[in-house]
C-alpha positions in Angstrom: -8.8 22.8 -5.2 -10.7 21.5 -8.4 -8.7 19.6 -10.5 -8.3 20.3 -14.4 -10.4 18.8 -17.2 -9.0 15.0 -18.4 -6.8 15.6 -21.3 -8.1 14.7 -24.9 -6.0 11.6 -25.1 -5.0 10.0 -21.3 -1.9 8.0 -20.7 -2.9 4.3 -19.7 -1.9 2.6 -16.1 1.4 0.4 -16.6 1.8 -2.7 -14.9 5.6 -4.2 -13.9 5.5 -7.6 -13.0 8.2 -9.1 -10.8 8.8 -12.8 -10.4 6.3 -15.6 -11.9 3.8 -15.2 -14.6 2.0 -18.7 -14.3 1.0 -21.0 -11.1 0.3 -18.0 -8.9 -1.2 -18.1 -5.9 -1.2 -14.6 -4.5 -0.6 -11.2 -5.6 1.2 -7.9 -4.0 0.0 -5.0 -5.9 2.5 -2.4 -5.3 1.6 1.5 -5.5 3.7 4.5 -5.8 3.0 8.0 -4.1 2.3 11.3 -5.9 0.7 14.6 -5.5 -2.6 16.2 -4.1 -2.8 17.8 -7.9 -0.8 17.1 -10.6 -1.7 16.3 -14.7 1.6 15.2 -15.1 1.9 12.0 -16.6 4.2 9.5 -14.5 7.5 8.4 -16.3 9.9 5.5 -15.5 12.2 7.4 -13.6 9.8 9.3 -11.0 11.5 9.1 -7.5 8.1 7.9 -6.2 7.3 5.1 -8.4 11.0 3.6 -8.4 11.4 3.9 -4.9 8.9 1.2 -4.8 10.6 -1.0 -6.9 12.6 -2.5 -4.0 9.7 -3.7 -2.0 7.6 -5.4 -5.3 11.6 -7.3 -6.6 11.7 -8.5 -2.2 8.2 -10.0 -2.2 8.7 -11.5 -5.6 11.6 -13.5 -4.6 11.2 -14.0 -1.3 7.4 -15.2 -2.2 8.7 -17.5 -5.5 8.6 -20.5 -4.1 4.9 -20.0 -2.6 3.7 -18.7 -5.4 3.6 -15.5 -5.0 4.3 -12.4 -7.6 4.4 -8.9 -7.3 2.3 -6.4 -9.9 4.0 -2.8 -9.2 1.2 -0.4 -10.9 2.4 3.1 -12.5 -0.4 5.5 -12.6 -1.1 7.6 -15.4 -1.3 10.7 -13.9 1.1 12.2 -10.3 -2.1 13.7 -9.0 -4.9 12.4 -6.7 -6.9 15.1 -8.5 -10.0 14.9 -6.6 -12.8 14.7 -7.5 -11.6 12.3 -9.9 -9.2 10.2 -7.8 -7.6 9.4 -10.7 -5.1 7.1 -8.9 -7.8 5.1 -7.0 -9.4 4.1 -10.8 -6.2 3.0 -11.6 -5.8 0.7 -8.9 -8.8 -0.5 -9.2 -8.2 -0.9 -13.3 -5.5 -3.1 -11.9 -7.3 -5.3 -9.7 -9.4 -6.5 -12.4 -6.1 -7.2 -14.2 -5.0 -9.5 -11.7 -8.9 -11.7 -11.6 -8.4 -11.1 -15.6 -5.2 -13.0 -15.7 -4.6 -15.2 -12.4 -8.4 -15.6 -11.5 -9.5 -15.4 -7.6 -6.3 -15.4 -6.3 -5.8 -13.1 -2.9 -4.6 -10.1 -3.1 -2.1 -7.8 -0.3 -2.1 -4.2 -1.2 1.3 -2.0 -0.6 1.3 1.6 -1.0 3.2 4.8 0.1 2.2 7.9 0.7 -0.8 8.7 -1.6 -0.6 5.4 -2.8 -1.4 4.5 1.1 -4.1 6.7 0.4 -5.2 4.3 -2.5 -4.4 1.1 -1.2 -6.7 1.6 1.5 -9.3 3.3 0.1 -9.5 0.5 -2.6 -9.5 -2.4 0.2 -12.8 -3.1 -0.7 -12.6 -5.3 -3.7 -13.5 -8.9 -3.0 -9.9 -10.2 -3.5 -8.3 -8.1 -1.0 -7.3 -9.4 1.8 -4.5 -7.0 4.0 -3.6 -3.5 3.3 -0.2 -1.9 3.9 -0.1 1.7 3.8 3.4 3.1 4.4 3.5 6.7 5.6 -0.3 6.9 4.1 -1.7 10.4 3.3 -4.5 10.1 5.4 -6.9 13.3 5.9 -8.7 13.4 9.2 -12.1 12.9 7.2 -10.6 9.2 5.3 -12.9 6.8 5.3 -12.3 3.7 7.5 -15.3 1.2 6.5 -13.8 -0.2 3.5 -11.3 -1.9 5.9 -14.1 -4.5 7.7 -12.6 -8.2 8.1 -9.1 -7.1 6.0 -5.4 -7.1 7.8 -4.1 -3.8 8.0 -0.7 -2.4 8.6 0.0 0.7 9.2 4.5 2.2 9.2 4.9 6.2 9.6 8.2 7.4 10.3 8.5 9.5 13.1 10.2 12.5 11.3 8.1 12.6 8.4 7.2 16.2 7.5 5.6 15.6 4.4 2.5 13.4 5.4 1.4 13.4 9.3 2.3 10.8 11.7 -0.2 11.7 13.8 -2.9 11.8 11.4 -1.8 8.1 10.5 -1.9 7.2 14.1 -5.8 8.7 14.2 -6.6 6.5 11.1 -5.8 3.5 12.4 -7.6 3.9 15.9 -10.5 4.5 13.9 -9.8 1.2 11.9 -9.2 -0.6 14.8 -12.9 -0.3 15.3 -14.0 -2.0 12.2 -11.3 -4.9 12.3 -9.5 -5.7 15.2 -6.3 -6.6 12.8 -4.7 -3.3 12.1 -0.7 -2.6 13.5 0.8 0.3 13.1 4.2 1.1 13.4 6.6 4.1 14.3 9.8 3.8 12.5 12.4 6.1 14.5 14.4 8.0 12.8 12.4 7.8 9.7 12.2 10.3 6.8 9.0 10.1 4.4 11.2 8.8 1.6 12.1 5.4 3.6 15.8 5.8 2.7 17.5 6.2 6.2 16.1 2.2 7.2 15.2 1.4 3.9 15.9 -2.4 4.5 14.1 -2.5 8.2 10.7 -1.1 5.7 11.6 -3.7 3.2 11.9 -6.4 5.7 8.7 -5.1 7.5 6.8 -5.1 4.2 7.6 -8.7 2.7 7.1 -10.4 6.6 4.0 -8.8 6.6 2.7 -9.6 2.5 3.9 -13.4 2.8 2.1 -14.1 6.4 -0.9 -12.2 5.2 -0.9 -14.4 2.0 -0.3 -17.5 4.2 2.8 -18.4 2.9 4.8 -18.3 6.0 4.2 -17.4 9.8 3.2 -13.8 10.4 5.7 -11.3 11.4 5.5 -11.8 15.5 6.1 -8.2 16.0 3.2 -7.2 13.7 0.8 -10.3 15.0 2.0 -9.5 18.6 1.2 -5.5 17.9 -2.5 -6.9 16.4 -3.2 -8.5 19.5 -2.6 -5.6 21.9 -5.4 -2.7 22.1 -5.3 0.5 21.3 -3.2 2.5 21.9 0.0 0.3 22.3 -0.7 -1.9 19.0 -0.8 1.3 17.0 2.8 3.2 18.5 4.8 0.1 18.0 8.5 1.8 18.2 10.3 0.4 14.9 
């Protein structure tokens, strides 16, 4: 399906930051789901962006003292829209942002859904160094390159019906074979909206975003699912 024309006059990407503004030494860019095709422009109060909220106000203050903050992005438009991929510009809009006001500094990537999608198609710019995709829209044909010498970590619930476990699960055995960090978890239980264990995903996230940023020891269930192969590293039971 083609998307529509750009309107005459776009919306602009918002950035949220939570926690510390100066003295920062990492960055959790935080990205919100959406839709295959949609030129709605992304309020406030979507359900998809605010339900990432959570996750960017844990990392900031559990990652305060370290020097951490937390950048949650709100795209300008609820579509991927291909063949624009209007979401994956604005991430990348928002990377610059970060070199533009805290310099070099390393940067973890957290998205859901299609913003899983984004987050690791976008895993590619220099400051990038892990990607966490929660229950990522992932097409059999996704790309897996981009993901050479970055952390990856991969949480599906188990009874998501509105992006594919299994398709998740393929993903990350293919990027397995271009960096031998990638985890992926199976949360039991689990919905795609991340409400029924919300803090268990919240808890998963910010262990994962502070060892990745080398703030704190990794997450032993994520490094101990890293060092397993495939498959058992990939069908971690959550």
């Amino acid at each position: 399906m083609t998307a529509a024309p750009r309107p005459a006059r776009e919306p602009r990407p918002r950035i949220t930051v939570h926690g510390r503004d100066r003295d920062v030494r990492g960055v959790a860019l935080v990205l919100h789901g959406g839709r295959e095709v949609s030129e709605a422009r992304v309020g406030a109060f979507q359900l998809a962006y605010l339900r990432m909220v959570p996750f960017a106000k844990d990392i900031a203050r559990r990652g305060a003292d370290h020097g951490i903050t937390a950048w949650l992005l709100r795209n300008r438009f609820r579509g991927w829209n291909e063949p624009r991929q209007d979401p994956v510009d604005d991430a990348r809009w928002a990377l610059d942002e970060v070199r533009r006001v805290h310099g070099d500094v390393p940067v973890v990537l957290v998205g859901h859904s299609m913003g899983g999608r984004v987050a690791l198609r976008v895993a590619d710019d220099p400051s990038v160094v892990a990607v966490c995709a929660l229950a990522p829209w992932t097409p059999r044909d996704e790309p897996v390159e981009q993901l050479a010498d970055r952390e990856v970590l991969i949480a599906h619930g188990a009874l998501d019906r509105m992006t594919d476990p299994r398709l998740s699960f393929d993903f990350a055995r293919r990027a397995k074979i271009v960096t031998d960090r990638v985890a992926r978890f199976d949360v039991r239980g689990e919905r795609h909206a991340m409400l029924r264990r919300a803090d268990q995903w919240t808890r998963l996230v910010t262990g994962f975003v502070l060892g990745a940023l080398a703030t704190q020891p990794g997450d032993p269930r994520i490094t101990n699912a890293m060092r397993q192969p495939p498959p058992e590293g990939l069908r971690v039971p959550l």
